[in-house]
Structures are given as structure tokens and as C-alpha cells.
PyMOL commands that place a pseudoatom at each C-alpha (Angstrom):
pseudoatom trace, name=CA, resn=UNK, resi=1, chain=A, elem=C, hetatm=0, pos=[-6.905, -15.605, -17.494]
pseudoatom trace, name=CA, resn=UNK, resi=2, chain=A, elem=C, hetatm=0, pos=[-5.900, -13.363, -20.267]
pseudoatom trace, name=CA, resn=UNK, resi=3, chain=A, elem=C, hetatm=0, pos=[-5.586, -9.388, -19.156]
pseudoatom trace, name=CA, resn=UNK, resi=4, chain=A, elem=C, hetatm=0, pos=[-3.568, -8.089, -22.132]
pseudoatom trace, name=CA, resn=UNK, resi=5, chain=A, elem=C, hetatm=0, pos=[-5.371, -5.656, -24.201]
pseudoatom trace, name=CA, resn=UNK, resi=6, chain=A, elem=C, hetatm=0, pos=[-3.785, -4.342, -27.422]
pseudoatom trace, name=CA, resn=UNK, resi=7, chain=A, elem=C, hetatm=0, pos=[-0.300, -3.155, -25.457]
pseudoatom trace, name=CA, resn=UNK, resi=8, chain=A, elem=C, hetatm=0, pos=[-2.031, -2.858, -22.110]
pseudoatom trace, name=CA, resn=UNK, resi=9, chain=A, elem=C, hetatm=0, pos=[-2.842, -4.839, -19.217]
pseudoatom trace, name=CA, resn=UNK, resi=10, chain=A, elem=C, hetatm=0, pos=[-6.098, -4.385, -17.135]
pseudoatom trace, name=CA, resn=UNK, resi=11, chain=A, elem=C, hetatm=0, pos=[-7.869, -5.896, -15.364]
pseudoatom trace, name=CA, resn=UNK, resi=12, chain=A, elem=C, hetatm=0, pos=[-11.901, -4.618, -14.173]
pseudoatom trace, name=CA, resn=UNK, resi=13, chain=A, elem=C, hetatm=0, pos=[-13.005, -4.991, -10.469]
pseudoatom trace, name=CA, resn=UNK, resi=14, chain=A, elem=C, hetatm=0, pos=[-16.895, -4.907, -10.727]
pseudoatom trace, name=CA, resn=UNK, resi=15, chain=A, elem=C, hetatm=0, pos=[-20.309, -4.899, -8.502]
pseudoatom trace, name=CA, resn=UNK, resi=16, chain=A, elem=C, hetatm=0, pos=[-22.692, -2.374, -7.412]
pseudoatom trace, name=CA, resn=UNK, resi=17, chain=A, elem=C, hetatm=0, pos=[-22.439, 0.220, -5.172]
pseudoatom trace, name=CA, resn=UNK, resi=18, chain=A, elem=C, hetatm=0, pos=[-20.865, -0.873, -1.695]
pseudoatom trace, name=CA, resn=UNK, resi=19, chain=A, elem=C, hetatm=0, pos=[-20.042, -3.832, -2.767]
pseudoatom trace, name=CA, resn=UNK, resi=20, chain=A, elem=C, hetatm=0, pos=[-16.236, -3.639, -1.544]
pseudoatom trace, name=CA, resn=UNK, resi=21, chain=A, elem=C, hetatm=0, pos=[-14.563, -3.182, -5.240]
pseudoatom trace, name=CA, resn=UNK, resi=22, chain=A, elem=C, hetatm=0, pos=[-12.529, -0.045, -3.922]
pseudoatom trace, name=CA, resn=UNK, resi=23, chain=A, elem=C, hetatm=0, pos=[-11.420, -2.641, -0.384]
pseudoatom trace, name=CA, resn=UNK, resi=24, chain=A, elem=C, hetatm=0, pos=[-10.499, -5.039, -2.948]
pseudoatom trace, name=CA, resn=UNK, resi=25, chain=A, elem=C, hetatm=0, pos=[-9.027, -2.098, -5.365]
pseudoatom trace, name=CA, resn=UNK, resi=26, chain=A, elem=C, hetatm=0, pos=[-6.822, -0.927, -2.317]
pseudoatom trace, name=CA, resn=UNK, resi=27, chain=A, elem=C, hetatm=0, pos=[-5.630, -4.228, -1.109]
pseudoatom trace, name=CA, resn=UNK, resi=28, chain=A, elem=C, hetatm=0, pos=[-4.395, -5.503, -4.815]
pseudoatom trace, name=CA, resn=UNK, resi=29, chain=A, elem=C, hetatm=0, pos=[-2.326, -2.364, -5.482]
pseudoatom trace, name=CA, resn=UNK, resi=30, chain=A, elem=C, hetatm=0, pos=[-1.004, -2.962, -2.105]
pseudoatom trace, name=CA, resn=UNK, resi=31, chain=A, elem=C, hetatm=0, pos=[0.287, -6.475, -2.272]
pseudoatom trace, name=CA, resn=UNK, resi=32, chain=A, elem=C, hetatm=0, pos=[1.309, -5.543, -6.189]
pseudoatom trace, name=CA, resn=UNK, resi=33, chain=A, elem=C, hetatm=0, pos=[3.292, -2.464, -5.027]
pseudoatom trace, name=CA, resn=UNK, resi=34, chain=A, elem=C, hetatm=0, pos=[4.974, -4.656, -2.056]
pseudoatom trace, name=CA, resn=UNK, resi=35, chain=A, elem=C, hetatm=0, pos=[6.487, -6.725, -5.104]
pseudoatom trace, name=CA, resn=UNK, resi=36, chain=A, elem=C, hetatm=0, pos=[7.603, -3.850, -7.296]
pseudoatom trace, name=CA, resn=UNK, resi=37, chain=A, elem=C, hetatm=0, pos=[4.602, -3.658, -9.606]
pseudoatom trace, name=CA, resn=UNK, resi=38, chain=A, elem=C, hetatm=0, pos=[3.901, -0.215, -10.626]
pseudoatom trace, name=CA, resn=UNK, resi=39, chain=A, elem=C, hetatm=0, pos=[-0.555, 0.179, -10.705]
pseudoatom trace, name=CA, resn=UNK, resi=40, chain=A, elem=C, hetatm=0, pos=[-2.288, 2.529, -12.292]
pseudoatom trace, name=CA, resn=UNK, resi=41, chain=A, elem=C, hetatm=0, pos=[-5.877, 2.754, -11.621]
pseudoatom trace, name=CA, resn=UNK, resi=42, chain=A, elem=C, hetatm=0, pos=[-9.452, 4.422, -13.138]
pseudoatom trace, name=CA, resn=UNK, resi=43, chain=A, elem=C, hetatm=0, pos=[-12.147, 4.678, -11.013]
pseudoatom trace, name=CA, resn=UNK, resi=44, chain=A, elem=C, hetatm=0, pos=[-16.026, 5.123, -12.767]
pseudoatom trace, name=CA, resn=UNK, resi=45, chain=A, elem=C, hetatm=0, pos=[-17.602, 7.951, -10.204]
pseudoatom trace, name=CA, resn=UNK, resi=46, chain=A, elem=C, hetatm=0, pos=[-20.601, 8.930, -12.609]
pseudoatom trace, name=CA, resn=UNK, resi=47, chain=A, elem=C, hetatm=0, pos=[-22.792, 10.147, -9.560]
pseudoatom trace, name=CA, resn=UNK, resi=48, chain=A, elem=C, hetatm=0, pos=[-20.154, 12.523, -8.006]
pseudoatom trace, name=CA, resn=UNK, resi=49, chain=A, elem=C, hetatm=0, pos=[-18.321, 15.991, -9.951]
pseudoatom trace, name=CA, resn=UNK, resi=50, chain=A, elem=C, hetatm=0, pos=[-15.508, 17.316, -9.515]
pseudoatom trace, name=CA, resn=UNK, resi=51, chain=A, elem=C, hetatm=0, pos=[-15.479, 19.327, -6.653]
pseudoatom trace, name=CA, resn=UNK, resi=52, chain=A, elem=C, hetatm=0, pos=[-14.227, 23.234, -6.379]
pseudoatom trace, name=CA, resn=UNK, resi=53, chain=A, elem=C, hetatm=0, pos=[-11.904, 23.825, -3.529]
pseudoatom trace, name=CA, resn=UNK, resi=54, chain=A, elem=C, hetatm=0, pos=[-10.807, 27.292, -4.122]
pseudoatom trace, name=CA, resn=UNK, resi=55, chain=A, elem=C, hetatm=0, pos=[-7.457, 26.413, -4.911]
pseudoatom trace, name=CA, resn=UNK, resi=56, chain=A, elem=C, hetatm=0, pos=[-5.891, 28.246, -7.884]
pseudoatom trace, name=CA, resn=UNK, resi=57, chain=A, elem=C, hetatm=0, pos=[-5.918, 24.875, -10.271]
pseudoatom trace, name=CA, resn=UNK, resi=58, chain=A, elem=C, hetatm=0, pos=[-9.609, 24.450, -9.273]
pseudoatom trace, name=CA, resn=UNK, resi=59, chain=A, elem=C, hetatm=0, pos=[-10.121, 28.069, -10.027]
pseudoatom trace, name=CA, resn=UNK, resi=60, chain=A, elem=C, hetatm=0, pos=[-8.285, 27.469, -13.821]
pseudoatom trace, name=CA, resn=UNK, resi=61, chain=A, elem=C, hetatm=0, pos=[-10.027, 24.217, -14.481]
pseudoatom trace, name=CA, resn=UNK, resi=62, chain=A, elem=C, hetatm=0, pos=[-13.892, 25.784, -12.964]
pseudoatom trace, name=CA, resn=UNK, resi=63, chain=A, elem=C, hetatm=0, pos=[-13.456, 29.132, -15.175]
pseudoatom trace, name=CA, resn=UNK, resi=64, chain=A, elem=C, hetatm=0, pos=[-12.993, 27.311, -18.370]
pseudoatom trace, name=CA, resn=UNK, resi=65, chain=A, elem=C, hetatm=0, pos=[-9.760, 25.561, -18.929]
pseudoatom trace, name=CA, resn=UNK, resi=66, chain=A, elem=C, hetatm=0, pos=[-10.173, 22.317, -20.900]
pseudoatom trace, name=CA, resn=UNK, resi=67, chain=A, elem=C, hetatm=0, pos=[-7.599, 20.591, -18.393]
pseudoatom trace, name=CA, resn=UNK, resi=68, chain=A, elem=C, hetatm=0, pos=[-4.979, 22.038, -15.729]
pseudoatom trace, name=CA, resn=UNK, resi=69, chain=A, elem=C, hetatm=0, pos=[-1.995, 19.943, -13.869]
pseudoatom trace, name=CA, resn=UNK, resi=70, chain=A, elem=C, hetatm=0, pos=[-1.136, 20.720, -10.695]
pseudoatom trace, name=CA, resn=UNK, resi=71, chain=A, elem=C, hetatm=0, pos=[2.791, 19.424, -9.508]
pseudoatom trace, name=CA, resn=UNK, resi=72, chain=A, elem=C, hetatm=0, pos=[2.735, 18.829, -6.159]
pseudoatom trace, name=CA, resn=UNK, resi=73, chain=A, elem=C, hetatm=0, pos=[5.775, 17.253, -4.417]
pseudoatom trace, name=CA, resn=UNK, resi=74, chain=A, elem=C, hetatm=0, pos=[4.728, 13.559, -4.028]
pseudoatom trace, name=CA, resn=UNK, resi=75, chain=A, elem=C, hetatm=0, pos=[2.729, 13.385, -7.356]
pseudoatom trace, name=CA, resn=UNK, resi=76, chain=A, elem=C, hetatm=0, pos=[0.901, 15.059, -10.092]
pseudoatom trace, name=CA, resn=UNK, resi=77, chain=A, elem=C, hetatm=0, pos=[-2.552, 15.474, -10.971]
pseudoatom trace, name=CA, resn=UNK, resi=78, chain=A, elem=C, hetatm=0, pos=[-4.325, 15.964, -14.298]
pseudoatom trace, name=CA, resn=UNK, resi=79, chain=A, elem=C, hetatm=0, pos=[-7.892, 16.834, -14.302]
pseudoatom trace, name=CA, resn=UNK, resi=80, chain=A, elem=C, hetatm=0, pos=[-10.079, 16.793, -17.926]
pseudoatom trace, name=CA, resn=UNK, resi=81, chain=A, elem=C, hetatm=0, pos=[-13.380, 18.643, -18.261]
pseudoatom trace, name=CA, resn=UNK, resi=82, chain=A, elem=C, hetatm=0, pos=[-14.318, 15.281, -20.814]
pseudoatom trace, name=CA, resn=UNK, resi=83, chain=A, elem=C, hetatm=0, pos=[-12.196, 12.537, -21.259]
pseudoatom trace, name=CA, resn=UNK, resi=84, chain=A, elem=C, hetatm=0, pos=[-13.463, 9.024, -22.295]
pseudoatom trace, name=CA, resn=UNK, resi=85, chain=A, elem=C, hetatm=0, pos=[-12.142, 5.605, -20.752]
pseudoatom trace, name=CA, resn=UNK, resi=86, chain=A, elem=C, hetatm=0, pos=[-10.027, 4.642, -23.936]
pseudoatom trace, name=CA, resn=UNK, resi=87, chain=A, elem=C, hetatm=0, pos=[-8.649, 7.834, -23.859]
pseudoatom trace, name=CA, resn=UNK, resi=88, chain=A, elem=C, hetatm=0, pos=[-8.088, 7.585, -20.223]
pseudoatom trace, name=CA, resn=UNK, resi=89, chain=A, elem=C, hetatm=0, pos=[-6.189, 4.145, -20.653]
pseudoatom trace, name=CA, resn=UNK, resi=90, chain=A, elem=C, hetatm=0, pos=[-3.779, 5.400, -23.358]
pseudoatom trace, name=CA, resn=UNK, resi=91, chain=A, elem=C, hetatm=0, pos=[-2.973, 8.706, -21.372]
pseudoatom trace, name=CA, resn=UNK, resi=92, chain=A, elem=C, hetatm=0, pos=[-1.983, 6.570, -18.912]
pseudoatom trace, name=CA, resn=UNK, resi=93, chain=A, elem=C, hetatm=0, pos=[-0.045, 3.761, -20.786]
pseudoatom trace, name=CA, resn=UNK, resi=94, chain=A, elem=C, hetatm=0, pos=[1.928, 7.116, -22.985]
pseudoatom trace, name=CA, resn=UNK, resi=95, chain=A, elem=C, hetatm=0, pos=[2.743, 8.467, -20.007]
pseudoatom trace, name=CA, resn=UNK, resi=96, chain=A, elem=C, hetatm=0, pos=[3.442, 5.999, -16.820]
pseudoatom trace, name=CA, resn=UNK, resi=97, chain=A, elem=C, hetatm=0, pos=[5.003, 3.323, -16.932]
pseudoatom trace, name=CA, resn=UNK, resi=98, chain=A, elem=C, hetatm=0, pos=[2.386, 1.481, -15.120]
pseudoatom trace, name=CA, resn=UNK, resi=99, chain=A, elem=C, hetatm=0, pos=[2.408, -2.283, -15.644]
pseudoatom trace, name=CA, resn=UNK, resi=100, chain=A, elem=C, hetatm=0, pos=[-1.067, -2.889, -14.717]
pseudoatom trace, name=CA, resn=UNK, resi=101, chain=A, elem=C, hetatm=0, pos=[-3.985, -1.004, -15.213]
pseudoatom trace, name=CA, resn=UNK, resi=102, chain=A, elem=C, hetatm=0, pos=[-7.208, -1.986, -12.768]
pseudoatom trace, name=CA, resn=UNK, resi=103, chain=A, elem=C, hetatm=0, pos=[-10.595, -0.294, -13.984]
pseudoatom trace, name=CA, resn=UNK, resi=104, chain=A, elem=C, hetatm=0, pos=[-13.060, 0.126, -11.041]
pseudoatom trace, name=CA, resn=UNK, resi=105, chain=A, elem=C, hetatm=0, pos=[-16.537, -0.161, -11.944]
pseudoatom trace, name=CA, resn=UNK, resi=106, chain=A, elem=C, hetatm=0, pos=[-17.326, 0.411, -15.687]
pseudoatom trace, name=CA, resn=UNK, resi=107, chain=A, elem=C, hetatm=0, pos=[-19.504, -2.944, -16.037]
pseudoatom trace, name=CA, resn=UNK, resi=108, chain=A, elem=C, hetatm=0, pos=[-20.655, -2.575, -19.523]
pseudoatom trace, name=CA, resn=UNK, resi=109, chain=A, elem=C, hetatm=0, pos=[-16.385, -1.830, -21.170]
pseudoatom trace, name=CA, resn=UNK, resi=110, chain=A, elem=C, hetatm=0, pos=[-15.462, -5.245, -22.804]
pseudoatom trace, name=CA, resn=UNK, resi=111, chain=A, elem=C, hetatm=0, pos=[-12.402, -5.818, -20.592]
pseudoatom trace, name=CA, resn=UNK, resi=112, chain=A, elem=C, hetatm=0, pos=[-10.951, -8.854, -18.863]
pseudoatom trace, name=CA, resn=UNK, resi=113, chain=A, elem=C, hetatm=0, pos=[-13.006, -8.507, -15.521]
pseudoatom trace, name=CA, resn=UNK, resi=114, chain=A, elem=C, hetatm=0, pos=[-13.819, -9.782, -11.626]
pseudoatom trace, name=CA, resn=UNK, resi=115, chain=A, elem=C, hetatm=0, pos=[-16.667, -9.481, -9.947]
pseudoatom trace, name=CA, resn=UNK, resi=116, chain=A, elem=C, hetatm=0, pos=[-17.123, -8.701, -6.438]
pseudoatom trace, name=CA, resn=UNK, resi=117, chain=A, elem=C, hetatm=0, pos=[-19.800, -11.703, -4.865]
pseudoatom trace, name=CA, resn=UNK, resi=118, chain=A, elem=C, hetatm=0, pos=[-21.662, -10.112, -1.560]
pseudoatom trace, name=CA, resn=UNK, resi=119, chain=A, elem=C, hetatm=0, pos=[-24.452, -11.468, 0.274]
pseudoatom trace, name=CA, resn=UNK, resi=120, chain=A, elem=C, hetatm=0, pos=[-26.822, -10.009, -1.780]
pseudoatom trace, name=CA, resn=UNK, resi=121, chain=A, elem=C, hetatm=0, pos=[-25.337, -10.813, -5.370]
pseudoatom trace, name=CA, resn=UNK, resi=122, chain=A, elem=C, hetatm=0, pos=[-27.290, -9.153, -8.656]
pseudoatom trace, name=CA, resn=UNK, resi=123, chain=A, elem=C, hetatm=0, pos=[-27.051, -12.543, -11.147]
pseudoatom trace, name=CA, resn=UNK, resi=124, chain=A, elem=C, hetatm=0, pos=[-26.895, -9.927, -13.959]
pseudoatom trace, name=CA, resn=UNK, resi=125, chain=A, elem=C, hetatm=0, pos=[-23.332, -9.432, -13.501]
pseudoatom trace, name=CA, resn=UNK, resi=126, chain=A, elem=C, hetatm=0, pos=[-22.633, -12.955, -14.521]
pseudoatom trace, name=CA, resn=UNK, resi=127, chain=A, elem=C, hetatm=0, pos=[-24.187, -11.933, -17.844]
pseudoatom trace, name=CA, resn=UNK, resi=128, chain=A, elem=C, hetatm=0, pos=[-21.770, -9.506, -18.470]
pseudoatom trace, name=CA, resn=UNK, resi=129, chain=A, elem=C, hetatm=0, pos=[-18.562, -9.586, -21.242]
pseudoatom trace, name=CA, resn=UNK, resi=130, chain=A, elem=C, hetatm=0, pos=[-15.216, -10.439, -20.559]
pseudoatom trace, name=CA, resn=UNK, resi=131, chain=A, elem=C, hetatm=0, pos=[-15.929, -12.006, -16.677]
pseudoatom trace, name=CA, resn=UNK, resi=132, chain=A, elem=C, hetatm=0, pos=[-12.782, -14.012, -16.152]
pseudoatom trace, name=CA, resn=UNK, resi=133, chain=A, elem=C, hetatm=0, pos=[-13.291, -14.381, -12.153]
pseudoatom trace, name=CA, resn=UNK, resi=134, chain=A, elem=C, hetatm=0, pos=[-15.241, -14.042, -9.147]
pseudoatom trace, name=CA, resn=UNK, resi=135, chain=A, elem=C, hetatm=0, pos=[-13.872, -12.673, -5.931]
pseudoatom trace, name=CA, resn=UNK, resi=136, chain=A, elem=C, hetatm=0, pos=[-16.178, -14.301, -2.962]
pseudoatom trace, name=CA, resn=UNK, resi=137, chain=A, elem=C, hetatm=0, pos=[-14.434, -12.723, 0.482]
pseudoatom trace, name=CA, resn=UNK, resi=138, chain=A, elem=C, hetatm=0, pos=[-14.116, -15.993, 2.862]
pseudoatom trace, name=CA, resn=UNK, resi=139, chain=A, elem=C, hetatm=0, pos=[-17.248, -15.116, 5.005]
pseudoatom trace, name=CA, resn=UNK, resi=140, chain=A, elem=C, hetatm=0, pos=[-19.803, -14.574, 2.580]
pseudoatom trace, name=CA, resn=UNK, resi=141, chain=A, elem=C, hetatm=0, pos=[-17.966, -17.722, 1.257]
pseudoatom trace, name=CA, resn=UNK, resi=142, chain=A, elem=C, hetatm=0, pos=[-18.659, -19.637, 4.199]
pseudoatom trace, name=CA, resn=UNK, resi=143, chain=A, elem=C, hetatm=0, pos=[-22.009, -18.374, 3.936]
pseudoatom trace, name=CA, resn=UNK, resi=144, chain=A, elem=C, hetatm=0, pos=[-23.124, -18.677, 0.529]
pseudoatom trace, name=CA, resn=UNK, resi=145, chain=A, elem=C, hetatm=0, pos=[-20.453, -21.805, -0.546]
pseudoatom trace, name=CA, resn=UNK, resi=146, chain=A, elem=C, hetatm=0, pos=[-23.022, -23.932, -2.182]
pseudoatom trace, name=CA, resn=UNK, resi=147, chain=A, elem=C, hetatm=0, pos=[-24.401, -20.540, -4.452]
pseudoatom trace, name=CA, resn=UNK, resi=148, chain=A, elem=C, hetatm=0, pos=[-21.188, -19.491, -4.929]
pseudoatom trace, name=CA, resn=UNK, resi=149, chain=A, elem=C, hetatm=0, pos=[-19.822, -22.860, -6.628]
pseudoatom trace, name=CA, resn=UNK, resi=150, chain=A, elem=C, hetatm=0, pos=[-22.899, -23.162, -8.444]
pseudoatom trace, name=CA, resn=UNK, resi=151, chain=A, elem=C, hetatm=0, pos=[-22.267, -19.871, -10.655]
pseudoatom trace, name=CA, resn=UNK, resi=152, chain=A, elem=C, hetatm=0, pos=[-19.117, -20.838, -10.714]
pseudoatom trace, name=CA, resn=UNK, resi=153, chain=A, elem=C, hetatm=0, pos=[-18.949, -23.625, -11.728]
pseudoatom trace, name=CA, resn=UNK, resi=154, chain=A, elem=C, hetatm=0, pos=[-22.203, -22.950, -14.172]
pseudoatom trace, name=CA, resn=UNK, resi=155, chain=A, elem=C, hetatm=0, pos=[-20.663, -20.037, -16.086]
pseudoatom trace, name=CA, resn=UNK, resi=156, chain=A, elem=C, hetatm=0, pos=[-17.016, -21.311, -15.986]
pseudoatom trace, name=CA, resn=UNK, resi=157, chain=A, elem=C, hetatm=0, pos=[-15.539, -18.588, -14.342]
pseudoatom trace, name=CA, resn=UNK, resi=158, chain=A, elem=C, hetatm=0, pos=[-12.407, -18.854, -11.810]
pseudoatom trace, name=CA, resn=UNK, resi=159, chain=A, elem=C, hetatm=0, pos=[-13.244, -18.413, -8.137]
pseudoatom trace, name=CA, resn=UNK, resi=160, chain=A, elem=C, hetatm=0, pos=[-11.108, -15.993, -5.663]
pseudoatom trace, name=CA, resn=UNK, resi=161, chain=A, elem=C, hetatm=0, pos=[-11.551, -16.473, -1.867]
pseudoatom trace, name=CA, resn=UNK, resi=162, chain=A, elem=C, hetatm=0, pos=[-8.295, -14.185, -0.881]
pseudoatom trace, name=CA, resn=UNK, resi=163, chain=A, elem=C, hetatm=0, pos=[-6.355, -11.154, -2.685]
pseudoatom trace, name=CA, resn=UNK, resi=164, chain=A, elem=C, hetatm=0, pos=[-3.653, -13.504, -2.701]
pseudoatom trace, name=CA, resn=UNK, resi=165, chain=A, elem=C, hetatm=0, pos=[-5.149, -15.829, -4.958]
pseudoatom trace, name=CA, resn=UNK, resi=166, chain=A, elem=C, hetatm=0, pos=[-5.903, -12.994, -7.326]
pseudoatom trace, name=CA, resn=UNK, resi=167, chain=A, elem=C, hetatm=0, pos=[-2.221, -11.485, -6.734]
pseudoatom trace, name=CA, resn=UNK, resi=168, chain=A, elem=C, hetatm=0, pos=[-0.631, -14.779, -7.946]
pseudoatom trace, name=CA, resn=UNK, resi=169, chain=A, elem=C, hetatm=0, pos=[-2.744, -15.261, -10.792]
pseudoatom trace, name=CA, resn=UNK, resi=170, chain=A, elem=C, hetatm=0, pos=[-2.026, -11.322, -11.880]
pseudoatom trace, name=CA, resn=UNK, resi=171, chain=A, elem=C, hetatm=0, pos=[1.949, -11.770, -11.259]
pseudoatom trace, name=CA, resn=UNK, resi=172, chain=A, elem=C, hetatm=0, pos=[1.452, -15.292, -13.412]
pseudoatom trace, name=CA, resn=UNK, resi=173, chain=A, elem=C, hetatm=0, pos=[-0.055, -13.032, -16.387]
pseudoatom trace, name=CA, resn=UNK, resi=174, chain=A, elem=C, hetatm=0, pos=[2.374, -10.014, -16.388]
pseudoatom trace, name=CA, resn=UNK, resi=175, chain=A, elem=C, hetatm=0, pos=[5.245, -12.305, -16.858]
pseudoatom trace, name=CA, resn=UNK, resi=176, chain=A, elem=C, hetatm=0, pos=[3.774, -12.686, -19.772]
for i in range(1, 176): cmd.bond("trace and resi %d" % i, "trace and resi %d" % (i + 1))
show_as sticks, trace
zoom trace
């Protein structure tokens, strides 16, 4: 599995909606940040908006202000009013010094990607770019083993049963 793009690495965690990508999300920058890797992630929300709390940086950003930063004490955020992926990705890789980027969602982008298997599995995800891996959670595994190795198997892609499998194979690529 190759993740490097241009000077970046990332890696895409894909499926529909409630499909588990953010559980899966969660529990790889968790292992990765037990061993010292420093994640960055973007998450594709295109159904939900930013939301005004009343706060002063909300009040800024929701009266016009192309972008605000607010400096809290355990982290900053930067909000956009537009700001495309690729954009997105170098803001990030100028200014962290994140060694691996993972892309929620985003299905049609042409990156390295995984996609999340559930019991009800929409084949058209194994026709999309870049799929380097499928991440089948053990029990719909159990369930659906026969399916499961078939696509595999059919479209060449490697097959995840555990985060850890997909945490070794991620610490294998950034020592490159």
C-alpha cells in the first residue's frame, strides 16, 4: 500500500452514512497517537453548516469575516467561509507537523483509500479510484466471510479484520 501523495501522507476512510468510518477514524488516531504519530484529520460534513454559538469568533466569522482563529488553551481552531480539500491538505501539511493525514469520507478525491464493509455493503464503492483496502469489523466478518473474500479477492484489494492490522500496515508505510 502506497499512501504518499506529492509530500503528504493520507490515507481515505470511506462508506456511506453510518457506516462506522468516524469509529474506525477515532480508533486509528488512537493507537497512532499511543506510538508517537502525530494525525491530522479532514472530515467531509456536506449536509451539516457551521453552527453559530454566540461566541465572539462565531460572531466575527457569521458577520462576514473570510476566516477567524480562535486560541484556546489546549488547541487552536481555524474556521474558512470556503476552503477546498487540496487547500485543506496543504494548510495542514505548512502548518502541523502532522505525519499522517486521514480524509473521512470524500469518495470521489483520487487518494490512497479504505473502505468500511457493513452488512449492507453498496458494491459501488469497489468501483471507486485509489481503493487500496477493505476494513470488514470481525462480526460482519464472521457473517459475510464468503462475500467478503470474494470482493476481495476479485478486485485485489487488501483485507482488514482489526485496527491493528491497518495500524501496522500504516507504521510499515511512514517509515518510508
Amino acid at each position: 500500500m502506497n499512501i504518499s501523495v506529492e509530500r503528504q501522507r493520507i490515507i481515505q476512510i470511506v462508506g456511506f452514512s453510518n457506516t462506522g468510518k468516524t469509529t474506525l477514524v477515532t480508533s486509528i488516531i488512537r493507537k497512532l497517537s499511543e506510538k508517537k504519530i502525530k494525525v491530522s484529520t479532514i472530515k467531509s460534513a456536506p449536509t451539516h453548516q457551521i453552527v453559530d454559538h454566540g461566541k465572539d469568533s462565531d460572531k466575527n466569522f457569521f458577520s462576514g469575516a473570510i476566516s477567524t482563529a480562535v486560541l484556546f488553551s489546549n488547541g487552536t481552531q481555524i474556521t474558512f467561509n470556503e476552503l477546498s480539500l487540496e487547500k485543506t491538505i496543504k494548510l495542514i501539511g505548512d502548518y502541523s507537523d502532522s505525519e499522517l493525514i486521514i480524509i473521512e469520507g470524500f469518495k470521489k478525491r483520487n487518494f490512497p483509500k479504505i473502505i468500511v464493509w457493513t452488512k449492507d455493503i453498496d458494491l459501488s464503492l469497489f468501483n471507486l479510484d485509489n481503493v487500496v483496502g477493505v476494513y470488514c469489523p470481525k462480526n460482519i466478518y464472521r457473517e459475510n466471510r464468503t462475500d467478503v473474500e470474494l470482493f476481495v479477492e476479485k478486485y485485489g484489494f487488501d483485507l482488514f479484520i482489526s485496527v491493528e492490522q491497518i495500524i501496522k500496515i500504516l507504521l510499515e508505510e511512514l517509515k518510508h
